[in-house]
N, C-alpha and C positions, 0 to 999 in steps of 0.2 A: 396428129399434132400432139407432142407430149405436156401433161399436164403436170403442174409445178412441182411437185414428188418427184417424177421421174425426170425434171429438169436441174433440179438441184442436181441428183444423184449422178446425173451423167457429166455436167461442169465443175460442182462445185464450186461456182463464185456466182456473186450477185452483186451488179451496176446499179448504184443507187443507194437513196436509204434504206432500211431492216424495221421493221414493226412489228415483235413478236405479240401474237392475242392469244388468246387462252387455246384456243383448236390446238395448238401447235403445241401445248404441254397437256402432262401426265404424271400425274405424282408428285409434282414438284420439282420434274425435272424436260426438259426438252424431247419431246420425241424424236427415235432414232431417226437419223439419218435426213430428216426435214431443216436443219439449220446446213448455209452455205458455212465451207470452210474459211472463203475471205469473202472481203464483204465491203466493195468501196467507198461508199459513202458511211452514215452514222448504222449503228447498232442500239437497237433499244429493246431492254425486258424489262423495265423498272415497273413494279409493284403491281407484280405476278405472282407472289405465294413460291419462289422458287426457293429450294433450298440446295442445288447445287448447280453450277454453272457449264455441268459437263457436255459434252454435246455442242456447245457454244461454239463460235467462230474462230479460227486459229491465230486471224490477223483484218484488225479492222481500220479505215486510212483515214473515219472522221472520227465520231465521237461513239464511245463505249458507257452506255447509260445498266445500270443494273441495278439501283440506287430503290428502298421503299418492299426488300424480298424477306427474305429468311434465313437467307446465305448464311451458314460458320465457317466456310472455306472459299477461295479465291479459287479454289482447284478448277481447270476447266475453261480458265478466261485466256484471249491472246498476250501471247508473248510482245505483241509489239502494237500499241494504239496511234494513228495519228495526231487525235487533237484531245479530248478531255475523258480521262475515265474519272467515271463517279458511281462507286461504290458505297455511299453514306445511307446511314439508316438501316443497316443489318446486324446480324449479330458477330459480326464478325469480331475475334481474339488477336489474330497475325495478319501480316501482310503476306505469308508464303503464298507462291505462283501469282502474285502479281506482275502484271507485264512488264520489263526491264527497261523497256524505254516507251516512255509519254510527251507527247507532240506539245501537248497542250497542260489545260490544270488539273490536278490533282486532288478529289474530295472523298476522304474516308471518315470524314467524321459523323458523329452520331454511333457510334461503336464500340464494342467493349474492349477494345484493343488495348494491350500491354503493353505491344513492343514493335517499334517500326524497319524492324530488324527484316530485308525479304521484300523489301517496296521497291517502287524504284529509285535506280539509279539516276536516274535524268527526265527531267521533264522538261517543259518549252514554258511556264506559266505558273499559277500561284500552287499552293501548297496547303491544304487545310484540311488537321488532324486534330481539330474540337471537340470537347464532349466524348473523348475517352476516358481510359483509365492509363495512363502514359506517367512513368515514373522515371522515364529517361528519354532524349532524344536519336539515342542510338540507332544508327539504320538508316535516317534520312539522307537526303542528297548533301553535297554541299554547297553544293551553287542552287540559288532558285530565282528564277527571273520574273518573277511576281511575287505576292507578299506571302509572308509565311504565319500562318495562325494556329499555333497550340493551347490557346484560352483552355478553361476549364477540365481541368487536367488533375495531375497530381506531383508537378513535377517541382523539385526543390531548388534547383541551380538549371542554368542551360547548357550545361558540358554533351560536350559529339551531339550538338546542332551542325545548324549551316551555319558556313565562313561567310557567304554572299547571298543579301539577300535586296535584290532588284525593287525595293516598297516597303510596305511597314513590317514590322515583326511585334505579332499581339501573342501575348503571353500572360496576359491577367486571370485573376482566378485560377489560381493553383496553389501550391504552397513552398510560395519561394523562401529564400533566406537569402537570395544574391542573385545577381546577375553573371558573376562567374559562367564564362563560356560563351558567350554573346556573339555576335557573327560580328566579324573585322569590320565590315563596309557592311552597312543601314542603306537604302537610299531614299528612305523616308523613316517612318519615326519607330521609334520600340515603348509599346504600352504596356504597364504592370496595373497603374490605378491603386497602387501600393505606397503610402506616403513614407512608408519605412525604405522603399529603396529608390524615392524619389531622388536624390542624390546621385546613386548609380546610374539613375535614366538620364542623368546630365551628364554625369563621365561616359555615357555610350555613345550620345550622341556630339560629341567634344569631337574638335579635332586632333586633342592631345589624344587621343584613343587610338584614333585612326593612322597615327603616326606613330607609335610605340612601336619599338622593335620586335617587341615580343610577347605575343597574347597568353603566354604559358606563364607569366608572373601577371595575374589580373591584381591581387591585394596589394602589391606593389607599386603596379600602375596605377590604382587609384586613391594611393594614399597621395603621391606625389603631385597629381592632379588637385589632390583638397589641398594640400599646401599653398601651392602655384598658385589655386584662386581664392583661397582662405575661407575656406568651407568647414567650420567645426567640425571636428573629426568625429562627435558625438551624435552626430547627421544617419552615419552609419551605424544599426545594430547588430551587423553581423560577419563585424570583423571575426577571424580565425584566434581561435584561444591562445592568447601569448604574443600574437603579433606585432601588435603596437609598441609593449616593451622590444621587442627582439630588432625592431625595424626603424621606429623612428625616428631617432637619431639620424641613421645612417642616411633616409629619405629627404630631410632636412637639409642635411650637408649637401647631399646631390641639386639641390635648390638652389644653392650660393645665395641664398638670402636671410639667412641668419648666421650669427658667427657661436659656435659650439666649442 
């Protein structure tokens, strides 16, 4: 009867959940040849002292837990997870060799990540990249069918986010100056906690936003909105230098409610 060593090695796959315990690593890394290469139900190593993921599973069909290690690299994890990878709570800087496509949601937070450049492409579910160091939203998906949460961060506008976001979009605590970039369609709310661009939070979630032709003129669009509902224009602190002069007028006239 062969015992589980020599069972992996001859399949390679395992029916069921994964419970990696400590026997089963060495250094901080997986001993050879002991981890199946797929693996159909969940995957779990979380907060095991690992600090690379090599050796790990090539392709997992429920949930990919690795969250609580030591991890600085992704290197090593499946190209493809069913339902939720959660990699939070490491050291991780990048998202390179992250799996391309996620069934489910998406938790990298807790992280000293820079840049979400290398994640994936598509998930099934929310999106939450908290408690980095994120100075742009570059990299992410654009569509996410659950909410999106980059709280505590360091990011100043939300340009190359998501276009669609299926729930709320939290973004407080950071160091915004605008909401420029804001995803088209909200299907719940977007949180700053920012009285300075409490105004914007009402232009995002406006229908007049949502029906704009074109999200590439945002200072335009939301001047014409504070018109429309007579919104002091002094509401905004972080019009673009010179704008007001260069625009007003013209925004105005597009109003037909004032004669110039």
């Amino acid at each position: 009867m062969l015992n589980y060593e020599e069972f992996i090695k001859e399949s390679n796959k395992y029916i069921g959940n994964f419970n990696v315990d400590v026997s089963m690593i060495i250094d901080g890394r997986f001993k050879e040849g002991i981890i199946p290469e797929i693996i159909n139900g969940d995957f779990n190593c979380s907060n095991k002292d690992l600090t690379t993921l090599e050796g790990g599973p090539k392709e997992v069909g429920g949930n990919f837990k690795c969250f609580g290690n030591l991890l600085t690299s992704l290197e090593g994890c499946p190209k493809k997870v069913g339902l939720d990878f959660n990699c939070h709570s490491n050291q991780l800087t990048n998202l390179k060799h992250c799996p391309v496509e996620i069934g489910g949601n998406f938790d990298c937070f807790e992280n000293q990540i820079i840049s979400l450049e290398g994640g994936p492409k598509e998930i099934g579910g929310y999106y939450d990249c908290r408690k980095n160091k994120l100075t742009d939203l570059i990299g992410c998906p654009k569509k996410i069918r659950g909410e999106f949460v980059c709280n505590h961060n360091e990011l100043t506008d939300l340009k190359n986010g998501p276009f669609y976001v299926d729930g709320d979009f939290v973004c407080d605590n950071n160091k915004l100056t605008s909401l420029e970039g804001a995803p088209k369609k909200i299907t719940g709310y977007i949180y700053t906690h920012l009285n300075d661009l409490q105004t914007e939070e009402y232009f995002i979630r406006s229908e007049f936003y949502k029906n704009v032709s074109s999200s590439n003129i945002y200072w335009m669009n939301l001047l014409q909105y504070m018109i429309e509902v007579n919104i002091d224009l002094e509401e905004v602190k972080g019009w673009p230098e010179g704008f007001l002069n260069d625009n007003l007028k013209k925004s105005v006239k597009g109003t037909n409610k004032f004669k110039l």
